[in-house]
ZADO-1210 file (C-alpha; in nm, 4 decimals, padded with zeros to 6 digits):
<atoms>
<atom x="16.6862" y="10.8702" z="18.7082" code="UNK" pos="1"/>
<atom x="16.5109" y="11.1979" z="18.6672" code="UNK" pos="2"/>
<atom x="16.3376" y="11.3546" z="18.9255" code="UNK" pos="3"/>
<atom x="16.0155" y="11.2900" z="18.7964" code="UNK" pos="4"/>
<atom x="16.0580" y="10.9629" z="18.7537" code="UNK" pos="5"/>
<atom x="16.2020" y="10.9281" z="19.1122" code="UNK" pos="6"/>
<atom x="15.8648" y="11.0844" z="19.2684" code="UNK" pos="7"/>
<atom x="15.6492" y="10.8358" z="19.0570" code="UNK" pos="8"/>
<atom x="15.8045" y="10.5535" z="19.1597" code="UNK" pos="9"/>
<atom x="15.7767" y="10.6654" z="19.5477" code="UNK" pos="10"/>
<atom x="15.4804" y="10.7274" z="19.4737" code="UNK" pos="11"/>
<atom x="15.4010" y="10.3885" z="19.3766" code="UNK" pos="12"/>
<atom x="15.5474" y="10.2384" z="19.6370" code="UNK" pos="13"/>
<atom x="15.3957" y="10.4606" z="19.8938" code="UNK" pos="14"/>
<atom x="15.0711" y="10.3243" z="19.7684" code="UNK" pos="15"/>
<atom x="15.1885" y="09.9533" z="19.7430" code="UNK" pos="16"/>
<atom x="15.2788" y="09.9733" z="20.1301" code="UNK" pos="17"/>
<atom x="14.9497" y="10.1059" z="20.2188" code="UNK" pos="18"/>
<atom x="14.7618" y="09.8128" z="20.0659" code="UNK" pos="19"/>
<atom x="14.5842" y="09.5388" z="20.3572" code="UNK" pos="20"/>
<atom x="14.8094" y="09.2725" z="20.3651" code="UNK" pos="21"/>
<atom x="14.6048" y="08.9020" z="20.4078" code="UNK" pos="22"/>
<atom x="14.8021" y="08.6776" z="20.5761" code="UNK" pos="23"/>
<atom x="14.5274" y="08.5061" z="20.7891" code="UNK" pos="24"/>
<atom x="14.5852" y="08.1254" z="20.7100" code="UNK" pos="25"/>
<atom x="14.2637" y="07.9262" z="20.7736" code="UNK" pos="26"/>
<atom x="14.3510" y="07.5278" z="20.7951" code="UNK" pos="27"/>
<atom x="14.0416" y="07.2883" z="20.7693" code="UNK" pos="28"/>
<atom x="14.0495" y="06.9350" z="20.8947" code="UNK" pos="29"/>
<atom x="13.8195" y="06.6858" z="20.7871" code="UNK" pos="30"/>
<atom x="13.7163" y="06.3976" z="20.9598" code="UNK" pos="31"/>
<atom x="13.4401" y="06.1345" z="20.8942" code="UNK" pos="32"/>
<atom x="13.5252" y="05.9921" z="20.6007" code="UNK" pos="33"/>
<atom x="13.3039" y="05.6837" z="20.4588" code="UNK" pos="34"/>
<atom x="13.6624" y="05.5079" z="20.2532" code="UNK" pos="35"/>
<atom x="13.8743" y="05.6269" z="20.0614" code="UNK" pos="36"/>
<atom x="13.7082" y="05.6896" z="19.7390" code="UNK" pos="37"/>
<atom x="13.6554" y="06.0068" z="19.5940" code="UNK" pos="38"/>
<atom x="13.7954" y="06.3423" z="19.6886" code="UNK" pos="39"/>
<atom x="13.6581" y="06.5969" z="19.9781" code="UNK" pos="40"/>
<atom x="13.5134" y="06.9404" z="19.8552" code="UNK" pos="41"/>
<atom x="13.5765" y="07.2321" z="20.1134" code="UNK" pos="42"/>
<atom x="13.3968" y="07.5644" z="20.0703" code="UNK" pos="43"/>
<atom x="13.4601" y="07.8602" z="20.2433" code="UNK" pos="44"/>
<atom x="13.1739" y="08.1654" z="20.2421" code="UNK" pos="45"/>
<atom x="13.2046" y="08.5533" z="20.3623" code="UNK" pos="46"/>
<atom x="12.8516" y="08.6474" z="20.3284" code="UNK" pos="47"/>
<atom x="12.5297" y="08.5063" z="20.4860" code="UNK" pos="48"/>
<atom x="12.3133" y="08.5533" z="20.2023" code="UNK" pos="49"/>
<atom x="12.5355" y="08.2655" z="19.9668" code="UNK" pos="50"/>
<atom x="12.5309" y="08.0123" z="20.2380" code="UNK" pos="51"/>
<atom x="12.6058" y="07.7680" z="20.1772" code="UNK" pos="52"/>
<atom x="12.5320" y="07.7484" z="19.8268" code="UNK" pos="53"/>
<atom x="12.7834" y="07.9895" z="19.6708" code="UNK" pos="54"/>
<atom x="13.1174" y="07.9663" z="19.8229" code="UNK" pos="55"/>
<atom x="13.3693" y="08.2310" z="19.8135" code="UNK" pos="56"/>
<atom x="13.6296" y="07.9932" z="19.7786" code="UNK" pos="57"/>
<atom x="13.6406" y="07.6170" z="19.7033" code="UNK" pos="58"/>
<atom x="13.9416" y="07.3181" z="19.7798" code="UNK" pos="59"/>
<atom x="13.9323" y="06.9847" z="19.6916" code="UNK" pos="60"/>
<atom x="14.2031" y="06.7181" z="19.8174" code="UNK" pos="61"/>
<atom x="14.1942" y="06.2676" z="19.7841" code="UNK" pos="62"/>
<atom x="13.9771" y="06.1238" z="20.0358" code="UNK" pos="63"/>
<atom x="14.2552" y="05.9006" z="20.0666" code="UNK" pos="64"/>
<atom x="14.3250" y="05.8891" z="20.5155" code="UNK" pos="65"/>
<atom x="14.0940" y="05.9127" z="20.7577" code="UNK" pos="66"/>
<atom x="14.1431" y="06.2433" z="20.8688" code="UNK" pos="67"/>
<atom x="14.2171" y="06.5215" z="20.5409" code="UNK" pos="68"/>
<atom x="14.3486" y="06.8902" z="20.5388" code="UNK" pos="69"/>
<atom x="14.2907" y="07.1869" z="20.3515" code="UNK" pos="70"/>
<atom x="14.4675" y="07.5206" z="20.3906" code="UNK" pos="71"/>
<atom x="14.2976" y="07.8401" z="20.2621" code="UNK" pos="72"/>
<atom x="14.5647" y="08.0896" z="20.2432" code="UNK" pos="73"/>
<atom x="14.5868" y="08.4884" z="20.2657" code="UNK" pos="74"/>
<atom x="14.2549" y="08.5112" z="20.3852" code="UNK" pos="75"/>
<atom x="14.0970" y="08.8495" z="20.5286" code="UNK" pos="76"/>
<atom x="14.0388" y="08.8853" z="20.8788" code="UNK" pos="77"/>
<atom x="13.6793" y="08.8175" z="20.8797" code="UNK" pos="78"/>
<atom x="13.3593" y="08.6106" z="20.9958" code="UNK" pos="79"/>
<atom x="13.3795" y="08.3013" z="20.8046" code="UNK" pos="80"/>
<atom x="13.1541" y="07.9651" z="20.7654" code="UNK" pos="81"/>
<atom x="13.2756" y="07.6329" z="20.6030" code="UNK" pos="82"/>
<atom x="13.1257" y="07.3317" z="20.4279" code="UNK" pos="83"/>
<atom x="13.2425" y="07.0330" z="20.3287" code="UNK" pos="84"/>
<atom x="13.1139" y="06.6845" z="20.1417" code="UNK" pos="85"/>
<atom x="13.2484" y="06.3624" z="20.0337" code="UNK" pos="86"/>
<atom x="13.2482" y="06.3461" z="19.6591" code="UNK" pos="87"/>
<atom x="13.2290" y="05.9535" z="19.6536" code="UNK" pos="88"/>
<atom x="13.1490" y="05.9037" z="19.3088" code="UNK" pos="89"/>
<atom x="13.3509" y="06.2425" z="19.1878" code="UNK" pos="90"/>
<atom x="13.0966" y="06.4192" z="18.9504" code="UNK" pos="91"/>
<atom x="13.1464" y="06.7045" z="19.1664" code="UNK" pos="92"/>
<atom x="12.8013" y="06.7775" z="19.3614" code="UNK" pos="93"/>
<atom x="12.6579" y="06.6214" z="19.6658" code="UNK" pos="94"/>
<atom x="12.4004" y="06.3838" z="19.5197" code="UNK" pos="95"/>
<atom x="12.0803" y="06.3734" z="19.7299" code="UNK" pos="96"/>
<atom x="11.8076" y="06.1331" z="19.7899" code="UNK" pos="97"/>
<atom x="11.4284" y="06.1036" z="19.8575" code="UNK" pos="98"/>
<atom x="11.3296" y="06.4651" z="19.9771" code="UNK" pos="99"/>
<atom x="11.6302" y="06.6423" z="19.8980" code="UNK" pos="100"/>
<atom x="11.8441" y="06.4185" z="20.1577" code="UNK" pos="101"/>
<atom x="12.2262" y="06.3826" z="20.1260" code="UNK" pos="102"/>
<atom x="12.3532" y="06.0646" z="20.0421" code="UNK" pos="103"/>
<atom x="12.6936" y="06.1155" z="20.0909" code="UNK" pos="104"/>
<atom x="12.9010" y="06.2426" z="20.3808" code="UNK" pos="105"/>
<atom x="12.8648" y="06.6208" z="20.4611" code="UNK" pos="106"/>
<atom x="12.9482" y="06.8827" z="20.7735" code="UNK" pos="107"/>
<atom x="12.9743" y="07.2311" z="20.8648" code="UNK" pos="108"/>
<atom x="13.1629" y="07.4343" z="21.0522" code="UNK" pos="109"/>
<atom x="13.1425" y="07.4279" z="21.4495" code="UNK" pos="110"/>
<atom x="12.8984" y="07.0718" z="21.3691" code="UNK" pos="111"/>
<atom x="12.6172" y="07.3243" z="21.2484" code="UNK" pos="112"/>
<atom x="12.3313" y="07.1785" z="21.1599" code="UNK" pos="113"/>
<atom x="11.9760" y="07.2484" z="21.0030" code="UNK" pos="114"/>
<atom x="11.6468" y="07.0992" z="21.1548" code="UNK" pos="115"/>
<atom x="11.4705" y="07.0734" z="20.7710" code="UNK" pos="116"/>
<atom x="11.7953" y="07.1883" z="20.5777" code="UNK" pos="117"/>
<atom x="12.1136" y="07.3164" z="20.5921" code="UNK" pos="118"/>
<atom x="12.1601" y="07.5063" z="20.8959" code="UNK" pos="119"/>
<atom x="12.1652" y="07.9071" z="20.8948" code="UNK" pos="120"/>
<atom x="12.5611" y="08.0731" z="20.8337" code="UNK" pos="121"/>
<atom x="12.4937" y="08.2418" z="21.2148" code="UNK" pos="122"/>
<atom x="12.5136" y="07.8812" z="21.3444" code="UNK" pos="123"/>
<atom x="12.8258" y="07.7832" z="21.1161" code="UNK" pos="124"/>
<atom x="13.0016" y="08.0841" z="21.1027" code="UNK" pos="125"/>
<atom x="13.3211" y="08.1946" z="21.3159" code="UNK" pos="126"/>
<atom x="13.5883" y="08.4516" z="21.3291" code="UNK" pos="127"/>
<atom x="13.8724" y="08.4083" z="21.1670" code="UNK" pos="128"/>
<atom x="14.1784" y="08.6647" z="21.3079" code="UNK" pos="129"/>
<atom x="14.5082" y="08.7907" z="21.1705" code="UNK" pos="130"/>
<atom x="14.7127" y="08.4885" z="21.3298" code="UNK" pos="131"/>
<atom x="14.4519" y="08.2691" z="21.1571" code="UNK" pos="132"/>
<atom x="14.2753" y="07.9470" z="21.2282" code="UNK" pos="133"/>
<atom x="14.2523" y="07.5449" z="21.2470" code="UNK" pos="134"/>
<atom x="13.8768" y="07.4199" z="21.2630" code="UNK" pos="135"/>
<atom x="13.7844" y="07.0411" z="21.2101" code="UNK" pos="136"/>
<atom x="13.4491" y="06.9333" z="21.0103" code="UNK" pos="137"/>
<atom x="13.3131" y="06.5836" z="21.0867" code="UNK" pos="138"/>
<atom x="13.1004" y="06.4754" z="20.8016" code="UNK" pos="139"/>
<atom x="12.8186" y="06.2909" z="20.8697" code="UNK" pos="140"/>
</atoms>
């Protein structure tokens, strides 16, 4: 190789090495299922201001045992907050009554919850550090 060459390519990985490596692991158990029909959405949100409308990053797995798991991988170290529904019907949304009510099984993270809505992401959220995480939702 040429010299020049050489430097470039320690260059590059000199910069490589320097990147933030993600290797938090955040593993979500769900609990609370009504059957086994449908699948389980799982959202995960960074920022206050999209909860809990806009996730960050969204799982689905069967509803198909009582007690489901979803693993979000190479996450940030961070302050986190998670939601989680029971698609029953699988048209992927949480269908709502009268007034805006849920009509199928939902939850939050550390069993937030609202007094005339969702609750706030201070009440949900938690901190998720470099050896990662294992939180459990119970729908409702």
């Amino acid at each position: 190789m040429h010299s020049s060459t050489s430097r470039r390519l320690a260059g590059a990985l000199l910069a490589l090495s320097s990147l933030p490596v993600f290797a938090a692991d955040l593993v979500v158990e769900v609990e609370g299922l009504r059957g086994d029909q449908g699948a389980v959405a799982v959202g995960l949100f960074d920022k206050a201001e999209n909860f809990p409308k806009q996730f960050t990053t969204g799982l689905r797995t069967p509803a198909d045992k009582p007690v489901v798991e979803v693993v979000f991988r190479d996450l940030a170290p961070g302050r986190y907050a998670v939601s989680a529904y029971q698609d029953e019907n699988g048209n992927l949304e949480l269908d709502r009554g009268l007034f805006g009510i849920p009509k199928e099984p939902y939850g939050f993270s550390r069993d937030a919850r609202g007094t005339a809505g969702p609750p706030e992401f201070r009440d949900a959220r938690f901190d998720l550090g470099e050896e990662g995480a294992r939180i459990r939702i119970k729908l409702r």
